[in-house]
C-alpha positions in Angstrom: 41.6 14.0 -49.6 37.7 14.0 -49.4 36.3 12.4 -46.4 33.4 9.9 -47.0 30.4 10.5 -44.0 30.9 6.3 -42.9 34.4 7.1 -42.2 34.6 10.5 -40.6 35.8 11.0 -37.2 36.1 13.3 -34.3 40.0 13.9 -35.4 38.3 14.8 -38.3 36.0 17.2 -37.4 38.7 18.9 -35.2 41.1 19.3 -37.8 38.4 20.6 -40.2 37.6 23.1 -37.7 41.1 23.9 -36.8 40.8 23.3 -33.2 41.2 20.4 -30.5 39.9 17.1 -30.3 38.9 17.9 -26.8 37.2 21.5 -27.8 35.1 19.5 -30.2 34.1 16.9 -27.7 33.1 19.9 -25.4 30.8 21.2 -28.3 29.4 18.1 -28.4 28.6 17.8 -25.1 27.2 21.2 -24.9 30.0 22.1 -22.6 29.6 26.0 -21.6 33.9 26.3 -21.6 33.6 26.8 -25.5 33.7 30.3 -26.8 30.3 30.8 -29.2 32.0 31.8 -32.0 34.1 28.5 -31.4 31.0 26.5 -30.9 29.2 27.8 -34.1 31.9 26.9 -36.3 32.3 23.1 -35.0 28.7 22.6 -35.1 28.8 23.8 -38.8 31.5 21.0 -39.7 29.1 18.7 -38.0 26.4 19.2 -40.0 28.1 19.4 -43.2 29.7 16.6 -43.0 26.7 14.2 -41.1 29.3 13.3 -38.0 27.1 11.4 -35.2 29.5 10.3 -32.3 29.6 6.7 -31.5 26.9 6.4 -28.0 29.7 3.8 -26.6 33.0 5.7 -27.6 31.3 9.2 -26.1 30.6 7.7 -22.8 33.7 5.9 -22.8 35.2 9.5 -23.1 32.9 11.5 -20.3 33.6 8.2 -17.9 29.8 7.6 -17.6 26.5 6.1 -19.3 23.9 8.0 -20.7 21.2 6.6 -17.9 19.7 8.9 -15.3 18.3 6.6 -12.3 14.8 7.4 -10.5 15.3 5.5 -7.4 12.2 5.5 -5.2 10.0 3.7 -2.7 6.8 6.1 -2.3 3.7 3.5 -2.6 1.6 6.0 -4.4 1.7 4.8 -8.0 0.5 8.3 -8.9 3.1 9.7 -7.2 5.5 8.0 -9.0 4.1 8.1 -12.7 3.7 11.8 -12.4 7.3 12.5 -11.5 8.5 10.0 -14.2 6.5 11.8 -16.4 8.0 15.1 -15.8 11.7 14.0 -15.2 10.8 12.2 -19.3 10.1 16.1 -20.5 13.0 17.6 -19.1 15.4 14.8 -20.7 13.6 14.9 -24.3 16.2 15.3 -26.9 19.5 15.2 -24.4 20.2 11.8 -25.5 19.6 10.7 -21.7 17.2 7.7 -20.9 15.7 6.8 -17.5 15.5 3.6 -15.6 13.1 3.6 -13.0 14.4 1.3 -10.1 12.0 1.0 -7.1 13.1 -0.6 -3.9 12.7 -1.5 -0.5 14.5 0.2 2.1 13.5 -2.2 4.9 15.2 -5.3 3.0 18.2 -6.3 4.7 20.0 -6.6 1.7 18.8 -2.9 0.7 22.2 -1.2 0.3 24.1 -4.4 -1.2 21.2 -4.5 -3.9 21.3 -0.4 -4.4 25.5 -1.1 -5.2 25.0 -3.8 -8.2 22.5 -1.9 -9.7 24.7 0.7 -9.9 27.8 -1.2 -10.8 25.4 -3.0 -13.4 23.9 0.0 -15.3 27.2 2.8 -14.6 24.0 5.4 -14.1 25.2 8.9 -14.4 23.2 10.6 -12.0 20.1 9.7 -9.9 16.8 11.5 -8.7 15.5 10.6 -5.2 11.9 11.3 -4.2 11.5 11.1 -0.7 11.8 8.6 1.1 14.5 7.7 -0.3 15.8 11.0 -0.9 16.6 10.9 3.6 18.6 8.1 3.0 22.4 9.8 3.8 23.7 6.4 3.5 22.3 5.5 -0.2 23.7 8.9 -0.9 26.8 8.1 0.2 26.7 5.3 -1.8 25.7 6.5 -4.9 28.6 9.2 -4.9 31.6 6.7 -4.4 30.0 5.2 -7.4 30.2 8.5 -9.6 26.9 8.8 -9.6 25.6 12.5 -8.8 22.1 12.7 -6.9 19.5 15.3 -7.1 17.4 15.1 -3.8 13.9 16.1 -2.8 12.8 16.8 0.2 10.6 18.2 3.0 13.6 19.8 4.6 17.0 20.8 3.5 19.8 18.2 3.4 22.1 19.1 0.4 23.5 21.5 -1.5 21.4 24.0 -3.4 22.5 22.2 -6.7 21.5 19.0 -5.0 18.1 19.5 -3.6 14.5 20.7 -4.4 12.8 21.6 -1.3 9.1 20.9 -0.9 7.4 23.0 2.5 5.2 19.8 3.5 4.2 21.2 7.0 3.5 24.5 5.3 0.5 22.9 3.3 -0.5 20.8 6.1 -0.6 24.2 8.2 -3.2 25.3 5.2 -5.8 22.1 5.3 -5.7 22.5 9.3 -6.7 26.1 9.0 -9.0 25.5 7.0 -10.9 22.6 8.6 -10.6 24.9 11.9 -12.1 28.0 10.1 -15.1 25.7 9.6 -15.7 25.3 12.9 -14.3 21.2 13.0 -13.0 20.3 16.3 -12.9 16.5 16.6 -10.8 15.7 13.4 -8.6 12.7 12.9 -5.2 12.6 11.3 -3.7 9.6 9.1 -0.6 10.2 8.9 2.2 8.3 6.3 4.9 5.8 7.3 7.3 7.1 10.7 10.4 5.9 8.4 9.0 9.1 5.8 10.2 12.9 7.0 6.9 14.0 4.9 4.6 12.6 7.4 7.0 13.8 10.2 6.4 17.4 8.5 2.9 17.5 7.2 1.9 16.3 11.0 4.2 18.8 12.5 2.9 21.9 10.3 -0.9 20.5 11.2 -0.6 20.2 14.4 0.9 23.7 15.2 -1.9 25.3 13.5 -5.0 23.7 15.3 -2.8 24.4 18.5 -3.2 28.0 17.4 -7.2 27.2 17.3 -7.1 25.8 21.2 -8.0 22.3 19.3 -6.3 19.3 21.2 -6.1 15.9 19.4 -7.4 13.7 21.3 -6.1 10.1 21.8 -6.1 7.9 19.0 -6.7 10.8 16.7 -3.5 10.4 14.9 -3.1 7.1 13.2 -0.2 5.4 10.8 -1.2 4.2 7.5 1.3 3.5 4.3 0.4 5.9 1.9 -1.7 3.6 0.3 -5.5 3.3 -0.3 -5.7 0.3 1.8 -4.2 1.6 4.7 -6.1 4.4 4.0 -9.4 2.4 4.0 -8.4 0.6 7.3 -7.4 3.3 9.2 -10.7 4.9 8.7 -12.8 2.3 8.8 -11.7 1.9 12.5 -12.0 5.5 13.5 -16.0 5.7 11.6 -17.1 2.9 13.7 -16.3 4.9 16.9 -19.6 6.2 19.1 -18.0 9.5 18.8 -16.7 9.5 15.4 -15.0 12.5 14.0 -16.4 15.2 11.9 -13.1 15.5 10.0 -10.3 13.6 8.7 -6.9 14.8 7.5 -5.0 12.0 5.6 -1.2 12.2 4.5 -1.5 11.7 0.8 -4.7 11.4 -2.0 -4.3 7.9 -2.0 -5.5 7.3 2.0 -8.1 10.4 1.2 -10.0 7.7 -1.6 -9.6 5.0 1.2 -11.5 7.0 3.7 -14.1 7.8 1.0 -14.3 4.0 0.1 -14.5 3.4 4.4 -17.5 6.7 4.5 -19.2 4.8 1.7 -19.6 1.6 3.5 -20.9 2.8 7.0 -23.0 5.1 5.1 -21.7 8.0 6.4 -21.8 11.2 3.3 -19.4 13.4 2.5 -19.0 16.4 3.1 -22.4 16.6 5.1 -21.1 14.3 7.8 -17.6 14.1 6.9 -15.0 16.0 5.5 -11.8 15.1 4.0 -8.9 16.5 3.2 -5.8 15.3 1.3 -2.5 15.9 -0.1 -0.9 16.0 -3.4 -3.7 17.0 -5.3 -2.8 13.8 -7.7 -5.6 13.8 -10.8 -7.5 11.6 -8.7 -8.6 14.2 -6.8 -10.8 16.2 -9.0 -12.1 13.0 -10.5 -13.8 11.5 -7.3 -17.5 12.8 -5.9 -17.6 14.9 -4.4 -14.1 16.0 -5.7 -11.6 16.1 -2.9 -10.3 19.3 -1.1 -6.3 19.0 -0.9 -3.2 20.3 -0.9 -1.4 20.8 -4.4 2.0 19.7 -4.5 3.6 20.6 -7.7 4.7 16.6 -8.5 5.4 17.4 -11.9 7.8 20.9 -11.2 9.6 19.1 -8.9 10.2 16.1 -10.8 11.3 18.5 -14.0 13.1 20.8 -11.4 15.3 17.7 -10.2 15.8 17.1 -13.9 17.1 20.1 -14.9 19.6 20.2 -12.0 21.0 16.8 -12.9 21.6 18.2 -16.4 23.8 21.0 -14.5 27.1 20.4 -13.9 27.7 20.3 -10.5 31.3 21.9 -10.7 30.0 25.0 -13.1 26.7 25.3 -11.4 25.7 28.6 -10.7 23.0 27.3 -8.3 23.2 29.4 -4.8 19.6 29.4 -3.6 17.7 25.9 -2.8 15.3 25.2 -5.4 11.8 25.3 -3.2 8.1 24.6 -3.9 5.3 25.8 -1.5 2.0 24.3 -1.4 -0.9 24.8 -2.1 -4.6 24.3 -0.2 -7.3 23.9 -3.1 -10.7 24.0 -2.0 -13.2 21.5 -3.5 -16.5 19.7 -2.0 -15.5 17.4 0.2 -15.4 19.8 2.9 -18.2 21.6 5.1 -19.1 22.9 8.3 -19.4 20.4 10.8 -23.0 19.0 11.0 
């Protein structure tokens, strides 16, 4: 009896091939338990005969939607495009979409709000950027749901097939060593948000480093700002209207670095002559500004297709035994000098 392409079905295709219904559902799911001979022959059948499996009966099958989640509350709209961006590459052509969900994790209802959107949307799997990546709760969370998580992170706290490490206080360690080799001694820190291990990590690596120089930070040299160009612009507008203003300022992320250019420009202070500035990320921004801005590369878009490609890994036949890591990177531009 011939088989017309409107009618054709997975029972179909499996008794075409001669083999299981479940062995065809594994080819079509790019399941690795199929042998390639196996796999070759289905995928033939497929194609001859036009078979697309229905989107609502296959995820009715694998128990899960075809959404991945990137849940995140970083401030830094760069930031965040750049690892949408990437985690977009890595799922072209899987038949996986992304929802991008940002949130608050200082709202009271925070965790209540995380659990209907995941009861709502039945996401397969989630990437965390940090912050939110720290949260062992939200983790929790998301795993009684079903819902795996890929986590990135300063510091280890997963699994290998979980995480993708990022050295934060290693780069910081590389702008402070810098600034130091140029003979700065009064510099200023603005640091991220306390609640974010990043700005735990990039002050801890810069601080060990000018310890190794003799350079003490003085009192009020270390300030908290939000990762954002306002804060940025605050927090340096204070520390440039000091009699004994510094020579040097570190900031946590490129987006403070443009605030503290926007603060220079105001008091009329010139950079680098009688300021330097360093930031981190090394977002596109950074080459774009005058002078452009000496930072520390972190690989946004890696680590966003690196997360990706774990999620696409099944976690039971992962062959993942080291952590993922990324180390950054100081790149040198001209908003750095000798002290004047």
């Amino acid at each position: 009896m011939s088989i017309t392409r409107s009618k054709i079905t997975i029972n179909d295709i499996a008794r075409l091939a001669n083999v299981s219904k479940k062995t065809v559902s594994r080819v079509i799911n790019d399941s690795p338990r199929v042998r390639e001979q196996t796999r070759k022959k289905v995928q033939a059948i497929i194609a001859e005969h036009g078979y697309k499996p229905h989107p609502q009966a296959r995820a009715l099958a694998l128990r899960r939607s075809f959404l991945i989640a990137m849940i995140y509350d970083n401030p830094s709209p760069q930031y965040v495009v750049n690892m949408q961006r990437a985690i977009l590459d890595e799922l072209e052509d899987t038949g996986l979409q992304l929802v991008i969900r940002p949130c608050d994790r200082q709202d009271a209802d925070f965790y209540e709000r995380m659990q209907a959107f995941v009861d709502h949307t039945n996401v397969s799997g989630a990437i965390l950027p940090p912050s939110v990546s720290e949260d062992q709760k939200l983790v929790d969370l998301l795993t009684a749901s079903g819902c795996r998580c890929i986590r990135i992170a300063s510091v280890v706290m997963d699994e290998p097939q979980n995480t993708v490490k990022t050295d934060d206080s290693a780069g910081a360690a590389q702008a402070a060593r810098h600034l130091a080799e140029l003979g700065h001694r009064d510099i200023v820190h603005i640091r991220g948000p306390l609640t974010f291990r990043s700005s735990h990590e990039r002050w801890r690596g810069f601080s060990s480093v000018l310890g190794e120089f003799g350079i003490e930070v003085q009192e009020g040299s270390v300030l908290e700002a939000g990762y954002t160009f306002d804060t940025g612009l605050a927090c340096a507008t204070r520390v440039l209207a000091r009699k004994n203003r510094p020579t040097a300022i570190f900031a946590g992320n490129d987006e403070m670095a443009i605030g503290v250019y926007q603060a220079a420009h105001n008091a009329g202070i010139r950079i680098p002559e009688e300021l330097s500035v360093v930031g981190f990320d090394d977002t596109p921004i950074a080459s774009r500004v005058w002078p452009p801005l000496t930072t520390v590369r972190l690989p946004i878009r890696d680590m966003g297709r690196a997360a990706a490609r774990l999620l696409l890994t099944d976690a039971l036949e992962s062959r993942v035994r080291q952590y993922v890591s990324f180390r950054p990177e100081l790149i040198v531009r001209n908003s750095t000098a000798e002290p004047a």
